[in-house]
N, C-alpha and C positions, 0 to 999 in steps of 0.2 A: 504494500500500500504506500502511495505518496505521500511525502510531508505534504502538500494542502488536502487531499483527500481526507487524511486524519485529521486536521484540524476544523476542517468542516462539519466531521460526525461530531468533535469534541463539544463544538459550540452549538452542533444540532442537539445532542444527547444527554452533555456533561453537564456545562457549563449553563449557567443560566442565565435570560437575558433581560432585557429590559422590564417586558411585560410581570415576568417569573418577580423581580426585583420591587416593581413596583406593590405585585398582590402580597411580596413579603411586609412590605414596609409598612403597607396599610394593615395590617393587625400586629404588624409590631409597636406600631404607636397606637393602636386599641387600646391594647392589651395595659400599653405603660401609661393612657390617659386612666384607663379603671383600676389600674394600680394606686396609681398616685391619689388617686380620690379616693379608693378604700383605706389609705394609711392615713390622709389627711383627715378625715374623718377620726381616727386612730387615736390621731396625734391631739387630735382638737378636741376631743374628748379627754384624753390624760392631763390638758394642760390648762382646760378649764372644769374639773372633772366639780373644786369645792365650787364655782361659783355659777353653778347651773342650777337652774330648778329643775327637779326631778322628773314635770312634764315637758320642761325644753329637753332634756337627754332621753326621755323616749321617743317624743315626736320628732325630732330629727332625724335620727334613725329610721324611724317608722314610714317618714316622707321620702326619705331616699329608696327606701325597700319598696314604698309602693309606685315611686317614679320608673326605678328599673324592670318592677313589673310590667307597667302599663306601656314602656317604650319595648320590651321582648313584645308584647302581643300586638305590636305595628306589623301590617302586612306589608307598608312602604319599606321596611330594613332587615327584610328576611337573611340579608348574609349577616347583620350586626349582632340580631336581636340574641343571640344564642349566648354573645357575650356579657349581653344584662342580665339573662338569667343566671349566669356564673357571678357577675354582680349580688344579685341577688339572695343567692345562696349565702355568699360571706356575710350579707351584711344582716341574713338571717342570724346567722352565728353571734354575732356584733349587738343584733336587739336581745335577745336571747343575755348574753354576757351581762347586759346595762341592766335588765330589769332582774334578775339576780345579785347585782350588786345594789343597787337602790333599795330594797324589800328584802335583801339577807334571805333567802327562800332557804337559804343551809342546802343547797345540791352539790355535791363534789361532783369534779371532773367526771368522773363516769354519766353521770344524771345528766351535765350540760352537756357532754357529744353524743351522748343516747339521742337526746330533745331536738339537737342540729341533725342528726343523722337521719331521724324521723321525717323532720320539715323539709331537708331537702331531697325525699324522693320523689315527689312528685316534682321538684327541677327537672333531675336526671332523666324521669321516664320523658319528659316532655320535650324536653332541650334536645336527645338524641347530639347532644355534645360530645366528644371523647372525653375533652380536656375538663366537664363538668361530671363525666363519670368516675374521671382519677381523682377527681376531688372529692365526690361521695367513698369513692373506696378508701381515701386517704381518712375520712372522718369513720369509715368502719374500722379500721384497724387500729384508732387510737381510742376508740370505743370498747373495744374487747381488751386491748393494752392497760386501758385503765381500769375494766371490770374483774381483769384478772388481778391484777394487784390490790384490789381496794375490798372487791367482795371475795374474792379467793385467795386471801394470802399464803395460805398453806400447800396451795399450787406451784411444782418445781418450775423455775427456769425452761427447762428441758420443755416440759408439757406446753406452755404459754408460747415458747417461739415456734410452735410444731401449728398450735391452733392459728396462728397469725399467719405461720407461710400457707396452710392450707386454706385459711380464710383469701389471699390473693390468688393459690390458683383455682379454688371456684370462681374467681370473679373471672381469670381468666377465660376459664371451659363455659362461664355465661356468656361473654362475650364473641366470643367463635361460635357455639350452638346459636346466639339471637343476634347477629351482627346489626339487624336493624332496627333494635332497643339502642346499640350505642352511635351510630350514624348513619346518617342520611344517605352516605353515599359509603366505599369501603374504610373498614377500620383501619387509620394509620397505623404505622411498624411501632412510632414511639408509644404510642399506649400499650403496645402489645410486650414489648419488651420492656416497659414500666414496672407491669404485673409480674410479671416472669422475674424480673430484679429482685424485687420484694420479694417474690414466694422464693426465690434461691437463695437471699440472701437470710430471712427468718429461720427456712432450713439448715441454713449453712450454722447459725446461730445456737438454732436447740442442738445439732451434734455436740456442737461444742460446749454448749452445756453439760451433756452428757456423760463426755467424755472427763470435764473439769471435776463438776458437782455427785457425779452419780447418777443415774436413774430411779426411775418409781415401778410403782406397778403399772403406767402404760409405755414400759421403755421397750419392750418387746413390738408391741403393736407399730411405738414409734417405727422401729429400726426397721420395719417392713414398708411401713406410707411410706418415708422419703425416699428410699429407692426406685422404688414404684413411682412415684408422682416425679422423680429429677428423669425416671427412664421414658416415661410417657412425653414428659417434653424434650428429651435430646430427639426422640421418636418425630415430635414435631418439627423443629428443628432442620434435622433431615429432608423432613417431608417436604418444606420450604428452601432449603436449599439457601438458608441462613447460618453466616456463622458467631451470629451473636448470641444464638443459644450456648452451641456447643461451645462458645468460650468464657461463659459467667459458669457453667455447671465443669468445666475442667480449670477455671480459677477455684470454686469453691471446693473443686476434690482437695486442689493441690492443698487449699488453707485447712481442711481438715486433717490429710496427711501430718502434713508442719504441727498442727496443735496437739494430736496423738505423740508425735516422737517428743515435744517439749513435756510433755505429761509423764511420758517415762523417765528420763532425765531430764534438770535443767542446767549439767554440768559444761563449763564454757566448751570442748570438745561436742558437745551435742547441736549447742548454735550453731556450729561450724558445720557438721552433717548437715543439719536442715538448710543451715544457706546454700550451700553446693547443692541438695535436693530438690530444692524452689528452683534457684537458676535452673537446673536440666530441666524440667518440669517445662518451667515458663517457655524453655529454648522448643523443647519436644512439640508443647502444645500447636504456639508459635510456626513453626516447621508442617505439623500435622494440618492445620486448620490451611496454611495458606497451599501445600498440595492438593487437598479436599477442594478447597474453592477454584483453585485451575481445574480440578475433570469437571468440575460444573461448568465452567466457564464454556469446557471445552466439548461437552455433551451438550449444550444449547445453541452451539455455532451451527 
């Protein structure tokens, strides 16, 4: 192939051009106008928190939440509106926060993300957002995070990072079974690999609890799910012909490896095995994954 023939498919294929640039920018300065007006809200609550009346710090709130309502249900801004409803969502969170704090209701943490996690599923089912789904998943899993610690404290380590990674990848196996519960059009890669993070890296977390703290009586049960559920997605992985699976689930082996061999010893001789063991590891993986992604490359030509 010629040097301008490549560089034609580069800038037909690769590279992105104007238009591409433009549809970036324009939700990148969405995104950071409703940023900045959710924190300023934030900020402007914290710094005039003593000398508000108690009706100015609900209705405020409340007038924002029901603005970003009524501006999602414009038919005129159907590309916008998706993003008010993610507005919306937060600043549910926000009313939520101020009228617990005003009237002392005594809910701890678990009570207040239970109550956000509630109100915002009808966002999520409606919005068919991605970016407003990772954010309800985001509010389930600091949900059960705090439910386990506050009403389960007698619950190991082990069990609690086992329920959280398996709590993302049901979210994941919902969202592949109903893809158009989470968008309109196809599911982007980065929610996809979002999910897939979380649930490998909670996994990755209760072994090592495990291995650190002990097990209980569901350490058996564990030791068969995670296999099972890291094999079902390398499975996927594959099947997609991605190698960002196969290299968070061959990072996490390797961090499990390294944490087993410091458990056995943490004699200065042992750091020195596990370093030399990471590196090959990392070089192996590295080496593996990028042969794998040339026969794909080269089974699609």
């Amino acid at each position: 192939m010629s040097r301008p023939a490549a560089l034609h498919l580069l800038q037909r294929f690769v590279y992105p051009g104007a238009i591409a640039w433009m549809h970036f920018m324009k939700y990148v300065l969405l995104a950071m106008g409703l940023g900045f007006m959710i924190f300023g809200i934030v900020f402007f609550f914290a710094y005039n928190w003593a000398d508000l009346h108690r009706f100015a710090k609900l209705g405020t709130v409340a007038t924002l939440l029901v603005i970003s309502t009524m501006v999602s249900l414009s038919a005129s801004l159907l590309r916008i509106r998706r993003w008010f409803l993610l507005a919306a969502t937060i600043l549910t969170g926000a009313l939520l926060a101020v009228y617990g704090q005003i009237y002392q209701t005594g809910a701890d943490t678990f009570d207040f993300f239970l109550a956000w996690s509630v109100f915002s599923i009808g966002w999520a089912v409606s919005a068919r957002f991605p970016l407003l789904w990772l954010v309800f998943v985001s509010l389930l899993n600091i949900t059960l995070l705090s439910w386990l610690a506050q009403r389960q404290p007698e619950l190991k380590t082990m069990t609690a990072m086992f329920l959280s990674g398996s709590l993302n990848g049901l979210a994941l196996w919902i969202s592949l079974r109903f893809p158009a519960r989470i968008s309109n059009t196809t599911i982007p890669e980065w929610y996809l690999q979002a999910l897939s993070l979380l649930m490998v890296g909670f996994h990755t977390l209760s072994t090592l609890a495990g291995i650190y703290n002990g097990g209980d009586p569901w350490s058996y049960f564990i030791a068969v799910m995670i296999p099972l559920q890291c094999t079902m997605l390398l499975l996927f992985g594959l099947k997609r012909k991605s190698i960002f699976w196969l290299s968070i689930l061959g990072l996490a082996l390797i961090i499990v490896i390294a944490g087993a061999l410091l458990k056995l010893s943490n004699h200065e001789s042992m750091f020195l095995i596990v370093s030399l063991i990471v590196a090959g590891s990392v070089a192996g993986l590295i080496a593996g994954i990028a042969l794998l992604q040339k026969r794909w490359e080269n089974g699609t030509r």
